[in-house]
N, C-alpha and C positions, 0 to 999 in steps of 0.2 A: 541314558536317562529317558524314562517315558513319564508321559504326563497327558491329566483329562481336565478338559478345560470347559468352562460352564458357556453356552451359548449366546447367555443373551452380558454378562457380566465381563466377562473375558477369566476370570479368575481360574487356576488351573486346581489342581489335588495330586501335589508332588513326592515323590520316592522320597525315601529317609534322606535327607542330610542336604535338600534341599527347600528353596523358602517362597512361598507365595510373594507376588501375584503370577509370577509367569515362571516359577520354576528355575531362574537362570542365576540366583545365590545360591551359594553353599552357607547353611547355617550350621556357625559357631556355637561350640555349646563351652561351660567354663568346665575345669575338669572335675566337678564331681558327676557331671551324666550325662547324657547320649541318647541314640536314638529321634524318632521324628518327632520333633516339637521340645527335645531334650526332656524329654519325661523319663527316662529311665534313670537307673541311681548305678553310678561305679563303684566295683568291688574291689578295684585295685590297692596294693596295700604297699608301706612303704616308698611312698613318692614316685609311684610308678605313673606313665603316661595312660591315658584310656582313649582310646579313639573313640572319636564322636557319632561314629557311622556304626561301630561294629560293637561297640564297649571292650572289644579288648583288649589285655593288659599290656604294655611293653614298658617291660621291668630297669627299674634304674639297677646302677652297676652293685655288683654286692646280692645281688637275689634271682630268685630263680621260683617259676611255679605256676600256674593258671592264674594265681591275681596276686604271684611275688609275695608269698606269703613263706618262701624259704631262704634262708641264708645260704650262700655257697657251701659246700661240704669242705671239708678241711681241707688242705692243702692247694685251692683253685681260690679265684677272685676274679675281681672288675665284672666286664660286659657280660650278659650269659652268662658267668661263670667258667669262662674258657682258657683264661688264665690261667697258668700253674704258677705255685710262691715254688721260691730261688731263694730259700733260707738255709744258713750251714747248721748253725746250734739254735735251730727253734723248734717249738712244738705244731705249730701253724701260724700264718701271716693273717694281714687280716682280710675280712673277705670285699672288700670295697674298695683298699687302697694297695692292698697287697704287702704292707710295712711287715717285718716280720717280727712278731714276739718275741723274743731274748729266751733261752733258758737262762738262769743262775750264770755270771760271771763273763758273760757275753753281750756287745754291743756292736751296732752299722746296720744301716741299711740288709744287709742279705746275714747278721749275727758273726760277723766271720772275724771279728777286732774281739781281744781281750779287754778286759776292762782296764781302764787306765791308772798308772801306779797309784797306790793306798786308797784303792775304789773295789769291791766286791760285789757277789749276792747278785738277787733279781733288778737287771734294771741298771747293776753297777750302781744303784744307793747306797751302798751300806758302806761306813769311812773306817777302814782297816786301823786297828790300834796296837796295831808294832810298836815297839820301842826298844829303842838302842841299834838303832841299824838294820831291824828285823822288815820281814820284809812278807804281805799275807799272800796267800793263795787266791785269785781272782775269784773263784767260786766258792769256796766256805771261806774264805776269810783267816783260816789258821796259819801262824805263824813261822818265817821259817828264820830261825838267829843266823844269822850271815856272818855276823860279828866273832870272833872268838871271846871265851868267856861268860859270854851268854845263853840264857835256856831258860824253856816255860814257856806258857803257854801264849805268853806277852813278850817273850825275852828281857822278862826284868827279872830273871833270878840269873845270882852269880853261878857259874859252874863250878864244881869243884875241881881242883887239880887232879890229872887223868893220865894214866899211862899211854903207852900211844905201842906201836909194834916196832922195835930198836932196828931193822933193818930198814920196815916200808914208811915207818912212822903213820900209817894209818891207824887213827883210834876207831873205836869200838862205836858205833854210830847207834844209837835209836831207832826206832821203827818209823819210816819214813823221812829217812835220812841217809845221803850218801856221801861221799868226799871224802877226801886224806883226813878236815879236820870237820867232818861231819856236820858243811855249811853249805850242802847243797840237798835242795830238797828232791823227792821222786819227780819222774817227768810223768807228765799225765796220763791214765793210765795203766800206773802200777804204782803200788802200796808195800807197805811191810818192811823185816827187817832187810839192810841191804837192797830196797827196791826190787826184789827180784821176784812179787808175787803181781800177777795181771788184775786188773779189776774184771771184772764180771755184772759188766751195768750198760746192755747194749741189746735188755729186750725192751719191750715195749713200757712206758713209766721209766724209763729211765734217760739221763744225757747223755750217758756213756763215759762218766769221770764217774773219781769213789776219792774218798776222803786219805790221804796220803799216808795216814798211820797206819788208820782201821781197816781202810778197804770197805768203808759204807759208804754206798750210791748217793749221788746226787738227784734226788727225785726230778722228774719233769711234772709241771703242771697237773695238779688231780690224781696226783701218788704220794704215797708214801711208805717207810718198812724201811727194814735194813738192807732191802735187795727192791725195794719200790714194787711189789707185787701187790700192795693195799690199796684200794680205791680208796677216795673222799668216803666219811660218810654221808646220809642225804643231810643237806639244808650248809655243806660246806664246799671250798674250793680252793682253784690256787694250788701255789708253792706249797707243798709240809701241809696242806688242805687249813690253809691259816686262818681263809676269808671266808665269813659268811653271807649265804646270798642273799638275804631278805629282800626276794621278791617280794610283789606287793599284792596282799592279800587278796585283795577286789580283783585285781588286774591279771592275775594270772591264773596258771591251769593246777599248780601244784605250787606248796614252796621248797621243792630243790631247784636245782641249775645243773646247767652243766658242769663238769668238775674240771675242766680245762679250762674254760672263758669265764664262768661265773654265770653263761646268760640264762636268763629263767623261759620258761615257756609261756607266751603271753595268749593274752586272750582274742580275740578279733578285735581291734581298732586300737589296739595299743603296742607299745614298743620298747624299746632302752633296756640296755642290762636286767634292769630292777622290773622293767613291763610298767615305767610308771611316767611316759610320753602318749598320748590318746592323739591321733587323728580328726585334727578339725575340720568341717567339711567347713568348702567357701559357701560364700552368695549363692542363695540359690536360685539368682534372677542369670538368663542366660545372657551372652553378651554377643550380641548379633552383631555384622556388619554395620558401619553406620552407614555408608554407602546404599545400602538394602532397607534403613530406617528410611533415609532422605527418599526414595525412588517410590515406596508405600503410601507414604506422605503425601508429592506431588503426584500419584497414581485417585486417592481419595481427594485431594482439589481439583484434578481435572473431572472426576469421576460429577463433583457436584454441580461445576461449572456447565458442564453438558446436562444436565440435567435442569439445571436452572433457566438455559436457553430453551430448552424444548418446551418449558413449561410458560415460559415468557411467549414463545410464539404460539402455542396454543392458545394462551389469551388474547393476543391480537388476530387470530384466524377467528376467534370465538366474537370478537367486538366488532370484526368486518361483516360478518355474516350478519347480525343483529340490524347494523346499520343497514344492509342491504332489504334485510323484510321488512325494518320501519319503510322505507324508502319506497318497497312496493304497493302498501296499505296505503303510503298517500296518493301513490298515483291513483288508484282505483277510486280512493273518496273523491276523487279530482272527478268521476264520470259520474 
């Protein structure tokens, strides 16, 4: 630290980030600015730190960028973005906490739990409407009759009476269907008659399951098709691109979004899915040391006090002298 100090005042002209009269505070600025005297304004974005000295940014968890003006890329999170997500069946985690997003018919911390009985779909929302013993598939939801006698799409239609094969008594199963009495559904996977055909849902936009009849894919997030090759189109997202984004008109760069997250692209000082959270800047009185206030203070009462003494005894050096030439005018009128 160097510092130039006035000769006759004592007061110095201190480096950034320190505070008159002698240079020996560090001045506090609040965090919207920095710089000597805090005159300068911070760029940083998303709740990120701004040094007082330097203005630069040190990014809260979840960003990344010269003033954290980026989200983690997909698949990383927290500090820096250094983290990798440990998700089984998801598209990406999130980028701050690292939770991971679900595809369709999956739930837990890292996606790796099925959804729990008569629970399906995104999220495991959606409440399975089996009946008669049937029992749905975690991810679409479709039905599988467990029951004998039962069949459809609900298992509330009767079956008809069905021959079966006299030796193995295996009957004649449906597409997506296996078992002696064809009450077991495909494992996941594989489709078709007798389960014997593969899905084929394991490029990119897809979960890598397929619907147990048909053999249609289970889209991931920002696809769709019978083989999930369709992106969203713009101003949609989501599952089956269900959701629309309506970003917010003022607030942002365009109205699409991303077709995985929903997130829009926001403007400078704004934020949230929608771009419709702005950036309030604090107080923009700095908040110095009090310690540094109080020492100012009694540095300006001593400052006046010594001035008040010199000027008091310059009066009385001015009134002694006075006294002493009257005093010699009378001796001399004396001769």
């Amino acid at each position: 630290m160097t510092r130039v100090c006035h000769g006759m005042t004592g007061e110095c002209l201190c480096d950034d980030g320190w505070l008159p009269p002698n240079c020996s505070m560090k001045q506090v600025c609040n965090g919207s600015y920095w710089g000597n005297n805090c005159k300068m304004s911070c760029q940083c974005l998303n709740n990120a730190h701004c040094d007082s000295r330097t203005g630069h940014c040190r990014c809260a968890r979840g960003y990344y960028g010269k003033i954290c003006e980026h989200e983690c890329v997909s698949g990383t999170f927290g500090d820096n973005c250094l983290s990798n997500c440990s998700c089984t069946h998801s598209s990406a985690c999130h980028h701050i906490t690292g939770i991971c997003n679900c595809t369709q018919g999956w739930q837990g911390e890292t996606c790796n739990q099925m959804c729990s009985k008569g629970k399906y779909g995104l999220g495991c929302s959606q409440i399975c409407n089996c009946i008669n013993g049937g029992e749905c598939n975690h991810i679409s939801g479709s039905c599988q009759c467990v029951q004998p006698g039962w069949k459809g799409e609900r298992c509330s239609e009767e079956s008809e009476n069905t021959t079966c094969d006299a030796e193995t008594g295996q009957c004649e199963c449906l597409a997506g269907y296996k078992g002696r009495q064809c009450n077991q559904i495909c494992e996941e996977g594989f489709f078709g008659k007798k389960c014997l055909d593969q899905c084929v849902c394991n490029f990119t936009g897809m979960s890598g399951f397929c619907d147990h009849a048909s053999g249609r894919c289970f889209c991931s997030s920002g696809f769709l098709g019978i083989i999930c090759n369709e992106t969203c189109a713009d101003g949609f997202w989501g599952v089956d691109c269900s959701q629309a984004c309506n970003c917010n008109a003022l607030n942002s760069k365009n109205t699409t979004c991303d077709a995985e997250t929903g997130q829009c692209e926001c403007l400078a000082g704004y934020k949230g899915r929608q771009c419709n959270q702005n950036y309030r800047k604090s107080s923009l009185f700095n908040k110095y040391i009090p310690v540094g206030s109080s020492v100012i203070v009694l540095v300006i009462v001593l400052i006046g006090f010594i001035t008040f003494r010199m000027l008091r005894k310059r009066k009385l050096m001015n009134e002694k002298f006075d006294q002493k030439i009257s005093k010699a005018q009378m001796d001399n009128d004396g001769f």
